[in-house]
DSSP file (Angstrom, degrees, kcal/mol; ACC not computed):
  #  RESIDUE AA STRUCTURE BP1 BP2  ACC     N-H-->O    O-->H-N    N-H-->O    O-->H-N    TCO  KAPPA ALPHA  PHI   PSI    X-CA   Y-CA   Z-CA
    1    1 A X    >         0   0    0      0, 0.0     3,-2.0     0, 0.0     2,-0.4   0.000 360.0 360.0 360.0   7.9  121.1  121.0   93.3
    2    2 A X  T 3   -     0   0    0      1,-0.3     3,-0.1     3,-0.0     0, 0.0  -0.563 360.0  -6.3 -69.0 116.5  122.0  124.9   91.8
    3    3 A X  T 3  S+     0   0    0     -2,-0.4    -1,-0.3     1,-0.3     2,-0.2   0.579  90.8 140.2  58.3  37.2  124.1  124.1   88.8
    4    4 A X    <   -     0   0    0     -3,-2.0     2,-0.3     0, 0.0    -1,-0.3  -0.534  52.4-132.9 -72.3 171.9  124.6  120.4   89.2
    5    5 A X        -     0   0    0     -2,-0.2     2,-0.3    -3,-0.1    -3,-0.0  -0.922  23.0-116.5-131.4 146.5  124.3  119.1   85.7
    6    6 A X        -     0   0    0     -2,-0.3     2,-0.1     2,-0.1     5,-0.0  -0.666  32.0-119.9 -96.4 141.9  121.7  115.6   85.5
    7    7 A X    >   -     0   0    0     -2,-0.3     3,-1.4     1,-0.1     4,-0.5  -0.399  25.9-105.5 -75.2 166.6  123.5  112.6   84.5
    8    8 A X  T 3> S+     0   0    0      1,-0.3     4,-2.5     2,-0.2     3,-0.1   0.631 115.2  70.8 -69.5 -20.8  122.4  111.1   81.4
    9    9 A X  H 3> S+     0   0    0      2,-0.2     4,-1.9     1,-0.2    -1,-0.3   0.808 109.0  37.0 -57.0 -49.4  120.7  108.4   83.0
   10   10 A X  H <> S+     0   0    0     -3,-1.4     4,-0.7     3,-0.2    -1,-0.2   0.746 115.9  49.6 -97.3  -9.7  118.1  110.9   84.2
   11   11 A X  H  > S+     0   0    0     -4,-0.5     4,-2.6     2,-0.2    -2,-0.2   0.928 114.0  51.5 -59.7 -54.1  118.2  113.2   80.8
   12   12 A X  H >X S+     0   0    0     -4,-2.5     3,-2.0     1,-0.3     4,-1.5   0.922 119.1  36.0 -44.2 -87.6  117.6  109.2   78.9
   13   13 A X  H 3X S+     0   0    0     -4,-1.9     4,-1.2     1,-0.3     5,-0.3   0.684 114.5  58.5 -64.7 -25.3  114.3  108.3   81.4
   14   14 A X  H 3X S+     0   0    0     -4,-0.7     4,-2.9    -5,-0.3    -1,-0.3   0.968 107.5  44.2 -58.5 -44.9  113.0  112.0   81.5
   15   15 A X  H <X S+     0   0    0     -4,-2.6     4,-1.8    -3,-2.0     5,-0.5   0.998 111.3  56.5 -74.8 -64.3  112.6  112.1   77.8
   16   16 A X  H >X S+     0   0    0     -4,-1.5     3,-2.9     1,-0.2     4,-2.2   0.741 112.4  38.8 -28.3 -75.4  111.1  108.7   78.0
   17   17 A X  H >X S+     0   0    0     -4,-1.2     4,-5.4     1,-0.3     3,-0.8   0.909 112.1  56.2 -38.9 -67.1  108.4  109.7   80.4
   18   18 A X  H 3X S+     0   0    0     -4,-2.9     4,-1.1    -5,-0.3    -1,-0.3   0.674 112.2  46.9 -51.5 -17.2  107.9  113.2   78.6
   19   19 A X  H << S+     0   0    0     -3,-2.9    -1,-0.2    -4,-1.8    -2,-0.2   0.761 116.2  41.9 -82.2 -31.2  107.2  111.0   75.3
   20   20 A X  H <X S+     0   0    0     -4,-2.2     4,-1.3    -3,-0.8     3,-0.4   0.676 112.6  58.4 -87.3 -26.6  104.9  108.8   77.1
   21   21 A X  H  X S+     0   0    0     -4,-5.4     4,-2.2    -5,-0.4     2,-0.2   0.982 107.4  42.1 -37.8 -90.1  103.6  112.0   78.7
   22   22 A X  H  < S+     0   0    0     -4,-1.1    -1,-0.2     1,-0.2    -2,-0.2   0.334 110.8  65.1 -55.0  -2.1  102.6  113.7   75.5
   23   23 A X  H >> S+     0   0    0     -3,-0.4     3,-2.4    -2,-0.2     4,-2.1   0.787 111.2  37.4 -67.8 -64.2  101.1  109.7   74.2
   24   24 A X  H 3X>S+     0   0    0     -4,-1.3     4,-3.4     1,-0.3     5,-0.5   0.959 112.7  51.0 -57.7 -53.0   98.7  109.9   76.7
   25   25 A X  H 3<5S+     0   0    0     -4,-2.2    -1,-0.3     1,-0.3    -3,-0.1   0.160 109.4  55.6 -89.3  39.2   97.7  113.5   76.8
   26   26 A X  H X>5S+     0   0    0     -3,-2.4     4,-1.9    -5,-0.2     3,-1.3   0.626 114.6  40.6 -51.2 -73.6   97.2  113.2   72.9
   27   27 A X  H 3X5S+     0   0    0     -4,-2.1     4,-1.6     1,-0.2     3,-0.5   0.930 113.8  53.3 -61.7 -51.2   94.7  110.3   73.5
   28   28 A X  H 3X5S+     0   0    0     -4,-3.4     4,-1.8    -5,-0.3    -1,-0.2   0.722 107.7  46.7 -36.8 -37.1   93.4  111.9   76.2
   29   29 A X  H <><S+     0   0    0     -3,-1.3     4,-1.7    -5,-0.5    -1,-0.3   0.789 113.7  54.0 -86.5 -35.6   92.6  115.2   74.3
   30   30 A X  H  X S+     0   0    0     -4,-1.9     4,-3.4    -3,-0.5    -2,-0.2   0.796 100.5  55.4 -83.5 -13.1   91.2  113.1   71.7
   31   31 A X  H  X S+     0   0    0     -4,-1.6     4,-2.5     2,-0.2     5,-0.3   0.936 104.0  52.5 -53.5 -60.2   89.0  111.4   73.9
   32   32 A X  H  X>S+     0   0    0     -4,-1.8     5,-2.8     1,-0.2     4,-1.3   0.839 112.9  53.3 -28.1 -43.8   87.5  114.7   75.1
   33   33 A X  H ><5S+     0   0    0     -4,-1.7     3,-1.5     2,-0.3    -2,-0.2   0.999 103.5  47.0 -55.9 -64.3   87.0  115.3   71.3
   34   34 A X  H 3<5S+     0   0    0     -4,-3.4    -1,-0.2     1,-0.3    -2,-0.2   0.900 120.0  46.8 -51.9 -27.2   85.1  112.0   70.2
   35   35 A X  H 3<5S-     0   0    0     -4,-2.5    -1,-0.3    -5,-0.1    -2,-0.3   0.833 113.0-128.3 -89.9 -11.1   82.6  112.9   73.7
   36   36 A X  T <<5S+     0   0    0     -3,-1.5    -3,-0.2    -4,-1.3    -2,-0.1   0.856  79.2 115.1  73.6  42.0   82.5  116.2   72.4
   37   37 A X      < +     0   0    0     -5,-2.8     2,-0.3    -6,-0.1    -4,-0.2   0.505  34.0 124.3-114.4  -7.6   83.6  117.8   75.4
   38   38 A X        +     0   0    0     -6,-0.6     2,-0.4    -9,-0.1    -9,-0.0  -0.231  27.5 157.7 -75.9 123.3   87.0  119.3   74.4
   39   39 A X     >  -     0   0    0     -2,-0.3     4,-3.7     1,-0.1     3,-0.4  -0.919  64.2 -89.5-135.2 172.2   87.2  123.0   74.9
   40   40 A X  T  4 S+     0   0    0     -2,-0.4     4,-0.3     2,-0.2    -1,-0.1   0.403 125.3  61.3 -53.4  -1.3   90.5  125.4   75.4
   41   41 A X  T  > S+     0   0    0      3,-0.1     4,-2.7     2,-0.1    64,-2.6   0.601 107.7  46.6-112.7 -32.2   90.1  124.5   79.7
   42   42 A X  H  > S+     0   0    0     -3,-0.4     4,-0.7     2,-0.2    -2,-0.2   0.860 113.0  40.9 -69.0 -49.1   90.7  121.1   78.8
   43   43 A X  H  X S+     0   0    0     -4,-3.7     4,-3.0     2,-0.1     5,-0.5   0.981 120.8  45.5 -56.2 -71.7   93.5  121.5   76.6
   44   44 A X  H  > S+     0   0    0     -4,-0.3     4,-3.4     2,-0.2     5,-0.3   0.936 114.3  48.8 -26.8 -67.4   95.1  124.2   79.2
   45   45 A X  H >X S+     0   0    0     -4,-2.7     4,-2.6     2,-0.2     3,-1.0   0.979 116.0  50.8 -46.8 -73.8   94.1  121.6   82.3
   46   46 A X  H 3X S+     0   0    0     -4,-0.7     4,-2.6    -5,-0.4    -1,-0.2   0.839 115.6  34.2 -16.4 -60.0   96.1  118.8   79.8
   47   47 A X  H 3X S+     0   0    0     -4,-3.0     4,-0.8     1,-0.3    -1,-0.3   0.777 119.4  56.1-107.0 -23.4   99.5  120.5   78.9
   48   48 A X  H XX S+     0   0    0     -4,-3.4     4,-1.8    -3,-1.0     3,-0.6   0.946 109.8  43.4 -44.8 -47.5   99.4  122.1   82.5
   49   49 A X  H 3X S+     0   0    0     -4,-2.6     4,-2.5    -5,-0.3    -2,-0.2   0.975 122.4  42.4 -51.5 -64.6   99.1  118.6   84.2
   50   50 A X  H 3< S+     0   0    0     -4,-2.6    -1,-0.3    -5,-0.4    -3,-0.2   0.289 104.3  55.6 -70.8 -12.4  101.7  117.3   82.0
   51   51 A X  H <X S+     0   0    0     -4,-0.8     4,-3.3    -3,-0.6    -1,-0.3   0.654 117.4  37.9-102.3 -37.5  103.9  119.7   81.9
   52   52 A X  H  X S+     0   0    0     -4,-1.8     4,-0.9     1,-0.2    -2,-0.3   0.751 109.9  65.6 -89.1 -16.5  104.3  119.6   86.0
   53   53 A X  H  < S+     0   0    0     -4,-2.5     4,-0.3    -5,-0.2    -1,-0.2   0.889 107.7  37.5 -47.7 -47.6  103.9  115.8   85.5
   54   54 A X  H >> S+     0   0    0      1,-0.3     3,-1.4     2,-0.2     4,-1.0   0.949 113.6  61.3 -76.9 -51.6  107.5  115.8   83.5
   55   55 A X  H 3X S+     0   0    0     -4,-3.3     4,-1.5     1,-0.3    -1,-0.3   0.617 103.2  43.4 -24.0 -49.4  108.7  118.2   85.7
   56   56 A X  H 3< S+     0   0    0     -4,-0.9     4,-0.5     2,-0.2    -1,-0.3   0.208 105.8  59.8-101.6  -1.5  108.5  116.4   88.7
   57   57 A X  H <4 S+     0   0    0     -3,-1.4    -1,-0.2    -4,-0.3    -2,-0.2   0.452 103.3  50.6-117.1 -33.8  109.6  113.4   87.5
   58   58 A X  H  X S+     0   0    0     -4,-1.0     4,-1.4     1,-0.1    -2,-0.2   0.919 109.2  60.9 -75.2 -37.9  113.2  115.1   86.5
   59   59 A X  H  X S+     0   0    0     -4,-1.5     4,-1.7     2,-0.2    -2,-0.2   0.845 102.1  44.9 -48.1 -42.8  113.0  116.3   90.1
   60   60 A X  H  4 S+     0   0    0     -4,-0.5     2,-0.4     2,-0.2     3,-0.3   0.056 112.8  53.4 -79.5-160.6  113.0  113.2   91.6
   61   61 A X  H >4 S+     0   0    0      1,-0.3     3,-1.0    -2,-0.1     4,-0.3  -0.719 112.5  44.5  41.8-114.4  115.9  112.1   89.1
   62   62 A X  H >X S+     0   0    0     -4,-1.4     4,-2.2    -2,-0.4     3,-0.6   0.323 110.6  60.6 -63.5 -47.5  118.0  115.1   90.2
   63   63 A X  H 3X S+     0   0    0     -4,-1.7     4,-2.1     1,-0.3    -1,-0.3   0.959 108.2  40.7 -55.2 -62.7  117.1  114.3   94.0
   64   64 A X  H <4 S+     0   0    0     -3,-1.0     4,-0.3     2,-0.2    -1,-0.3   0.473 107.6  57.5 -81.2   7.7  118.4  111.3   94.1
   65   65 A X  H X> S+     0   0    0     -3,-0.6     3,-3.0    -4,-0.3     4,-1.6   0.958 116.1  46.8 -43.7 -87.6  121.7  111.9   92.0
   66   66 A X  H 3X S+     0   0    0     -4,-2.2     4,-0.8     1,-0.3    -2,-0.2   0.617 110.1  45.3 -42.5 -38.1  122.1  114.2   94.4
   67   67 A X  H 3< S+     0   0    0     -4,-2.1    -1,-0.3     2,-0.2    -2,-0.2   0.716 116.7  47.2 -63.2 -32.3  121.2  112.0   97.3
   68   68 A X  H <4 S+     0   0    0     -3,-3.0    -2,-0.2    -4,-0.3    -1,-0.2   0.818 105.9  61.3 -74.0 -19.2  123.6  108.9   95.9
   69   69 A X  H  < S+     0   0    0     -4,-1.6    -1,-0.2     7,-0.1    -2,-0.2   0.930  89.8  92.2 -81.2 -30.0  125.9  111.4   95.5
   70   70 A X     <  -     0   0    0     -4,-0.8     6,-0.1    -5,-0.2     5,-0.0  -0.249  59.5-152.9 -60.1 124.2  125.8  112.1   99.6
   71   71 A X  S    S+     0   0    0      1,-0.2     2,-1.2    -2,-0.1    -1,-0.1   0.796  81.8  64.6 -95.5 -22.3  128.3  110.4  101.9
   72   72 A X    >>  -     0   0    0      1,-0.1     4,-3.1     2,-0.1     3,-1.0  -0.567  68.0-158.5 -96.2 110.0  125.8  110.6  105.2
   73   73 A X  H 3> S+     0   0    0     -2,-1.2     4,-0.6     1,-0.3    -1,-0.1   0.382  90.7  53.9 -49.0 -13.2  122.7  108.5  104.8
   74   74 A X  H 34 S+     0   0    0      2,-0.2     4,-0.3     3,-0.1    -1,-0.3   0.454 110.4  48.4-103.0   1.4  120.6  110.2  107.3
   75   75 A X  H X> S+     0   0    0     -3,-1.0     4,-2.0     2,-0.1     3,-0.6   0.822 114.1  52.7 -82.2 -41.6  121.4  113.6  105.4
   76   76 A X  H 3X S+     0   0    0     -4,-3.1     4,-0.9     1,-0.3    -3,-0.2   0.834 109.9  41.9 -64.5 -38.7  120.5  111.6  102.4
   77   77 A X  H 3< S+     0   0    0     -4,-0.6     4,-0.4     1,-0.2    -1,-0.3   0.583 103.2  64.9 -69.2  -9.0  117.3  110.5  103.5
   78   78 A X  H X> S+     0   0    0     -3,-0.6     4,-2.2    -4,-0.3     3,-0.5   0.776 109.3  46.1 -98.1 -51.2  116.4  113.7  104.9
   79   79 A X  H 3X S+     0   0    0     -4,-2.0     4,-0.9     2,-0.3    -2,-0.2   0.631 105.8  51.5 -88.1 -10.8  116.6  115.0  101.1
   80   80 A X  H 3< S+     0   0    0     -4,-0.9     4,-0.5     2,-0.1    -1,-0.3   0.661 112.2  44.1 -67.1 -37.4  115.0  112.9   99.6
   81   81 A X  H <4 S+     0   0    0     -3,-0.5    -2,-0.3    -4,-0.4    -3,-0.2   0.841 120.4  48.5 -75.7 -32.5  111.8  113.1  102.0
   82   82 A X  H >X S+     0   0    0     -4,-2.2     4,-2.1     1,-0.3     3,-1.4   0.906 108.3  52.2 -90.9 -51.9  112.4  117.1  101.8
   83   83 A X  H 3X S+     0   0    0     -4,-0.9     4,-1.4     1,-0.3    -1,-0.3   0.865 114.7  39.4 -57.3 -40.3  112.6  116.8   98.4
   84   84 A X  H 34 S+     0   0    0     -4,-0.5    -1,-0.3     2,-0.2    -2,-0.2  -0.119 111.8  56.6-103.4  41.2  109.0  114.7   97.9
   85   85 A X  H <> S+     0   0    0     -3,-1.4     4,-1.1     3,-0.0    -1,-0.2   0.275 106.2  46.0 -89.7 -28.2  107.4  116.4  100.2
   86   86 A X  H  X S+     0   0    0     -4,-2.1     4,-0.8     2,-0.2    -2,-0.2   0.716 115.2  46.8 -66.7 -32.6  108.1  119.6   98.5
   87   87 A X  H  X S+     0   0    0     -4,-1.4     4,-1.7     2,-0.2     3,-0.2   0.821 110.5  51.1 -88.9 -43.4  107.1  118.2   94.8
   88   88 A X  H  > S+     0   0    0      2,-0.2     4,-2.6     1,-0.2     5,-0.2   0.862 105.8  57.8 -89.7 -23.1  104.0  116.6   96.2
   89   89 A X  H  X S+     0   0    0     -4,-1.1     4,-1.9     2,-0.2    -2,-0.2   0.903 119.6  42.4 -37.0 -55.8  103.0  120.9   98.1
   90   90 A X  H  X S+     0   0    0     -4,-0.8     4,-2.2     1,-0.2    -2,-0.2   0.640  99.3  54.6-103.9 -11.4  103.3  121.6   94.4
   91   91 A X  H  X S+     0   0    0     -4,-1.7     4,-1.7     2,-0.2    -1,-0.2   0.912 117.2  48.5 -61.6 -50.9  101.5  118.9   92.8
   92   92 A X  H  X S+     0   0    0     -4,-2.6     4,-0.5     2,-0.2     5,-0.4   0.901 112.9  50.4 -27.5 -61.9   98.5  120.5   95.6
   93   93 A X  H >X S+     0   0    0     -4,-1.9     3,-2.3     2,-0.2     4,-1.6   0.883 107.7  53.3 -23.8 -84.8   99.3  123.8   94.4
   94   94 A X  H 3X S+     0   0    0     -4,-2.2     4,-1.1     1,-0.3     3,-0.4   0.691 110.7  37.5 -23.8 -87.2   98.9  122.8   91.3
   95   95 A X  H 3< S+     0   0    0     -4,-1.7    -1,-0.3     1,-0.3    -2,-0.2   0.109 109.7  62.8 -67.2  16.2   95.4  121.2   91.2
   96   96 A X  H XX S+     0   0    0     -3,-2.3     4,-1.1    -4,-0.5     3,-0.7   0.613 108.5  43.6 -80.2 -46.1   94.0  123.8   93.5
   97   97 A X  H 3X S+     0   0    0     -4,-1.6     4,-1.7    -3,-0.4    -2,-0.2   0.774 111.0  57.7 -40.2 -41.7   94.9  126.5   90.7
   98   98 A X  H 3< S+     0   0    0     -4,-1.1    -1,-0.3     1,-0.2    -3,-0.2   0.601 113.3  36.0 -74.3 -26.9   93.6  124.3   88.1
   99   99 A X  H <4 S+     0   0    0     -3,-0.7    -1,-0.2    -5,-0.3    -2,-0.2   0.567 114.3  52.8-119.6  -3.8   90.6  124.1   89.5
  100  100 A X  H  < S+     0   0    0     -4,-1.1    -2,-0.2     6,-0.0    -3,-0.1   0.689  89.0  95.5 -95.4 -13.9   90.2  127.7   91.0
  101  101 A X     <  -     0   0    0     -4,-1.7     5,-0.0     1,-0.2   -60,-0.0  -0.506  66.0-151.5 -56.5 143.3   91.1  129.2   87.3
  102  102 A X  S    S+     0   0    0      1,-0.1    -1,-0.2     3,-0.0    -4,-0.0   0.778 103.6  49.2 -92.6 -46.3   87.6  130.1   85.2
  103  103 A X  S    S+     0   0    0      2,-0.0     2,-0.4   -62,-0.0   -59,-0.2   0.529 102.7  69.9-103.2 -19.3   89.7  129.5   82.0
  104  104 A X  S    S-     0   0    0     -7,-0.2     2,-0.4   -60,-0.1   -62,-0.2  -0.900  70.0-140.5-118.3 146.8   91.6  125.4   83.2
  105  105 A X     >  -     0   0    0    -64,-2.6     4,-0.5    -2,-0.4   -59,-0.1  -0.788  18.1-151.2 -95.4 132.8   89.4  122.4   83.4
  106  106 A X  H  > S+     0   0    0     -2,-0.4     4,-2.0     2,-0.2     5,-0.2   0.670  86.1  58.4 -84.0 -49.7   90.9  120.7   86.6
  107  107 A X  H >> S+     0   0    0      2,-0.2     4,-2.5     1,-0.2     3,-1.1   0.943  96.0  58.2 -67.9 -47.1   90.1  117.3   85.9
  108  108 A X  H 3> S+     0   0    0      1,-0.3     4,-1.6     2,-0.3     5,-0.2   0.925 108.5  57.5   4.4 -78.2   92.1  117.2   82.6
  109  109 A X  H 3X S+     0   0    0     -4,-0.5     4,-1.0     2,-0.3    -1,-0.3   0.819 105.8  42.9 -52.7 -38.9   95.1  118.2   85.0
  110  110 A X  H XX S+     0   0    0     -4,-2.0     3,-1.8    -3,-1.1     4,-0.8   0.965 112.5  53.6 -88.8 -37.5   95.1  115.6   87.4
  111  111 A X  H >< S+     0   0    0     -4,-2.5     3,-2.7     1,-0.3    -2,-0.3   0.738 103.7  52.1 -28.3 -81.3   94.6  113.2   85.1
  112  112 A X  H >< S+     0   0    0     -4,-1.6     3,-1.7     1,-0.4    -1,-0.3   0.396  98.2  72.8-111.6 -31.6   97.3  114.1   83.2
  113  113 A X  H << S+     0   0    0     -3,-1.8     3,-0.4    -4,-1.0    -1,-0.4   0.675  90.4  55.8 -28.9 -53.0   99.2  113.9   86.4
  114  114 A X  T <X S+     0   0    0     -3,-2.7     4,-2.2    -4,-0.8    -1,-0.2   0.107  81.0  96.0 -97.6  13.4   99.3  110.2   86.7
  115  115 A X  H <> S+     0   0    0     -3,-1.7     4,-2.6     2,-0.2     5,-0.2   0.772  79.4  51.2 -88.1 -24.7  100.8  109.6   83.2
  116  116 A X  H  > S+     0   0    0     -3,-0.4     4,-3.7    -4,-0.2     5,-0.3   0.957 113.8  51.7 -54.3 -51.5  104.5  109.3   84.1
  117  117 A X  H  > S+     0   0    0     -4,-0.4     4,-2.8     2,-0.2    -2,-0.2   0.938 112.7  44.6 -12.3 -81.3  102.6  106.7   86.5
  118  118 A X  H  X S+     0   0    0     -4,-2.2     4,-4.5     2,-0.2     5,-0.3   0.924 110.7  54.9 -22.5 -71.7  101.0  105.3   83.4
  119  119 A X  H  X S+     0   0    0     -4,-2.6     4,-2.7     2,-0.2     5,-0.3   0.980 109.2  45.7 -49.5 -55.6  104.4  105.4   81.3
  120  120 A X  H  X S+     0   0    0     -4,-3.7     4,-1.2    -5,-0.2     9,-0.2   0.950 106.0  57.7 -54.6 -45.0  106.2  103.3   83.6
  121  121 A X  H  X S+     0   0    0     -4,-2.8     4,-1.7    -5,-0.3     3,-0.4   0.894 114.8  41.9 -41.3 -58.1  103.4  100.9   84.0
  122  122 A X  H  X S+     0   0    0     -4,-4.5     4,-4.8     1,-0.2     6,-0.2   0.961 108.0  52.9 -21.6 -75.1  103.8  100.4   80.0
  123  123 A X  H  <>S+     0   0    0     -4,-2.7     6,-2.1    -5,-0.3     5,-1.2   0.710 114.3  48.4 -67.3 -22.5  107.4  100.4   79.6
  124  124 A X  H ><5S+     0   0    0     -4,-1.2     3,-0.9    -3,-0.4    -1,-0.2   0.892 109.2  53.0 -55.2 -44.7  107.2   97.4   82.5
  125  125 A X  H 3<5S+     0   0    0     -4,-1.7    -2,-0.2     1,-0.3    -3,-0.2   0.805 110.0  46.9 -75.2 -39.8  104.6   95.6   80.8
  126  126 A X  T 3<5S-     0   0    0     -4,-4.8    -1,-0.3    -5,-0.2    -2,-0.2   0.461 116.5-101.5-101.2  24.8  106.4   95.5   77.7
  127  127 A X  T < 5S+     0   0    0     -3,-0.9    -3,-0.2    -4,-0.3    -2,-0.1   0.460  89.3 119.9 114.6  -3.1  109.7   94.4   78.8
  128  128 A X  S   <S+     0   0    0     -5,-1.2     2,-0.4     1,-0.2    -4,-0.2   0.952  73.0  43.0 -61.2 -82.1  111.0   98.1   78.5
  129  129 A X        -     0   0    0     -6,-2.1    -2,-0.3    -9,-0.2    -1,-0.2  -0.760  66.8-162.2 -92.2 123.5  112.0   98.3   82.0
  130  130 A X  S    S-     0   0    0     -2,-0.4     2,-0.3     1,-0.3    -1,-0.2   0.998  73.3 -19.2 -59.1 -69.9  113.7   95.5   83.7
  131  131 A X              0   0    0      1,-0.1    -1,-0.3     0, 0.0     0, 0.0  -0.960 360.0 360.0-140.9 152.7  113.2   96.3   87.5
  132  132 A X              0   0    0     -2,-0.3    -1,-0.1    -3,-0.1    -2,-0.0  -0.078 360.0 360.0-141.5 360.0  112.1  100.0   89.3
């Protein structure tokens, strides 16, 4: 995928998710507030989560551009599992880091994780999104 350029289709739905990303982990941070639990490991865990949340969400987008784009189907399927098996290694990463760092709050991060999850569920629910 080194210097393919993302069709708009996956620029359009990335920024969606990354808006409905940053919803949640606003409410989310403010939740921490109102219990009076929000500290600087919680914020960090948040905008980690979320940041690799968004990320991963363009990856898959990109993979499968690339995969439609492919005229053998078992090559194509092959890169698509390669590809989500590799994003989910670093979703692991991730929330091992988060939770071996003194200075990120862990939970915060996987939470934060399951908000493109979240977003889609929305954007179904109100009529947003047709069919996924």
């Amino acid at each position: 995928m080194q210097g393919e350029k993302p069709q708009q289709s996956i620029v359009k739905e990335t920024k969606r998710i990354g808006v409905g990303t940053v919803i949640m982990l606003v409410v989310m941070l403010a939740v921490y507030a109102v219990l009076g639990k929000f500290t600087v490991g919680v914020l960090l865990g948040g905008l980690l989560g979320s940041a690799y949340a968004i990320f991963n969400f363009f990856m898959l987008g990109m993979t499968l551009q690339k995969a439609a784009s492919m005229t053998d189907q078992q090559m194509a399927h092959m890169k698509v599992r390669s590809s989500y098996s590799t994003r989910m290694i670093g979703m692991l990463i991730l929330a091992v880091v988060a939770f071996a760092l003194p200075f990120v709050e862990g939970i915060p991060c996987l939470i934060a994780l399951l908000f493109p999850r979240a977003t889609i569920f929305v954007l179904q629910v109100t009529g947003q999104i047709k069919d996924v």
